[in-house]
C-alpha positions in Angstrom: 15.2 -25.7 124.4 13.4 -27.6 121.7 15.2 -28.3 118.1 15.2 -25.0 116.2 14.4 -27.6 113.2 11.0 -28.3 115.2 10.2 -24.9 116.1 11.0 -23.8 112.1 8.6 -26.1 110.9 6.3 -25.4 113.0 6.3 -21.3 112.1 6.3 -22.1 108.4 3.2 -24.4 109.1 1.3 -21.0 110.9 2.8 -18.7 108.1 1.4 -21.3 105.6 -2.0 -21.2 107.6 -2.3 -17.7 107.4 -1.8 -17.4 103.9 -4.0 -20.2 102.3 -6.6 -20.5 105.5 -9.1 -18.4 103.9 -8.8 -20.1 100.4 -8.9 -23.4 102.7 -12.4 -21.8 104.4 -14.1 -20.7 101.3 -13.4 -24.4 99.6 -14.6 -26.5 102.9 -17.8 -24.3 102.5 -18.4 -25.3 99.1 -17.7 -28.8 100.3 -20.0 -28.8 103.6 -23.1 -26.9 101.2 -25.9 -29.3 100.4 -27.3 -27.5 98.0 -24.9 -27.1 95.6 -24.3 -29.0 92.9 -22.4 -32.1 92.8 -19.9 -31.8 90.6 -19.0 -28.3 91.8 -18.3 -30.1 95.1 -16.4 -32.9 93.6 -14.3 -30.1 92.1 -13.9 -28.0 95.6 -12.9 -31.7 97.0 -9.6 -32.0 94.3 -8.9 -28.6 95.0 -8.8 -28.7 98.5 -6.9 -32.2 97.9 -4.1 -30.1 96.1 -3.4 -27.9 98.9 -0.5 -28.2 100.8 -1.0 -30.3 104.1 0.8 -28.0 106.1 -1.6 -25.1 105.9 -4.1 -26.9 107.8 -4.6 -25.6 111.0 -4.7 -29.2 112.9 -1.4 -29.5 112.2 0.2 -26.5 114.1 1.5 -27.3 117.5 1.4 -25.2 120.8 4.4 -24.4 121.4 6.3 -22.2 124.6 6.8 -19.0 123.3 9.8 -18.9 125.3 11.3 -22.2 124.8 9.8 -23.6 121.8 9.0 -26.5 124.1 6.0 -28.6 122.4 4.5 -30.0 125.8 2.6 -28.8 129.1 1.3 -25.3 127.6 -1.0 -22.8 129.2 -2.5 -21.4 126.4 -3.6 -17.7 129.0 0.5 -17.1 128.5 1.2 -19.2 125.6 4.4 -20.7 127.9 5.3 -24.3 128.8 4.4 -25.0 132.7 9.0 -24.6 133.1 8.8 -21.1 132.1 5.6 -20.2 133.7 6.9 -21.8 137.0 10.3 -19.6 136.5 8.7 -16.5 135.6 5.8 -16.3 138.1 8.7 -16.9 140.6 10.9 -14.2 139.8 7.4 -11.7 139.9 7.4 -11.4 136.2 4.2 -12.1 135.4 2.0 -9.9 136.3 -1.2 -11.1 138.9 0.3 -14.8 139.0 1.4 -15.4 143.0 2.9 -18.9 144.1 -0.4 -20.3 146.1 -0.3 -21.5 149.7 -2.8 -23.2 152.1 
């Protein structure tokens, strides 16, 4: 099991994303536009600048649904390679078989 702290912070980082991604979309449009006028961009930029850090999306981790664990995820079942391995050997998962050659 991972540290509940960890897993936490990682949920209030998604449930952060969620709320703000759009406002985070609409200003990084402003930003990327060409066109528009400088200081409007400059202004999108301090915006954006004033956002929390923890509603960016790059900073959410995959994590096992299961476990919490943060490493060796399959993103198809959203579970660390432990619990995949465990479930798919108990039958739980439906279509997965233990291969053999």
């Amino acid at each position: 099991m991972a540290k509940v702290s960890a897993v936490n912070r990682d949920n209030k980082r998604r449930k952060l994303n969620k709320s703000l991604g759009g406002k985070r979309a609409k200003l990084k449009a402003v930003i990327a536009n060409r066109e528009a006028p400088m200081e409007e961009r400059f202004a999108a930029v301090l915006k954006l600048a004033e956002m929390p850090r923890n509603s960016a999306k790059n900073r959410q981790r995959n994590r096992c649904a299961l476990t919490g664990r943060p490493r060796g995820n399959f993103r198809k079942f959203n579970l660390c390679r432990i619990a995949l391995r465990d479930l798919a050997s108990r039958g739980e998962l439906p279509g997965v078989t233990k291969s053999s050659w």
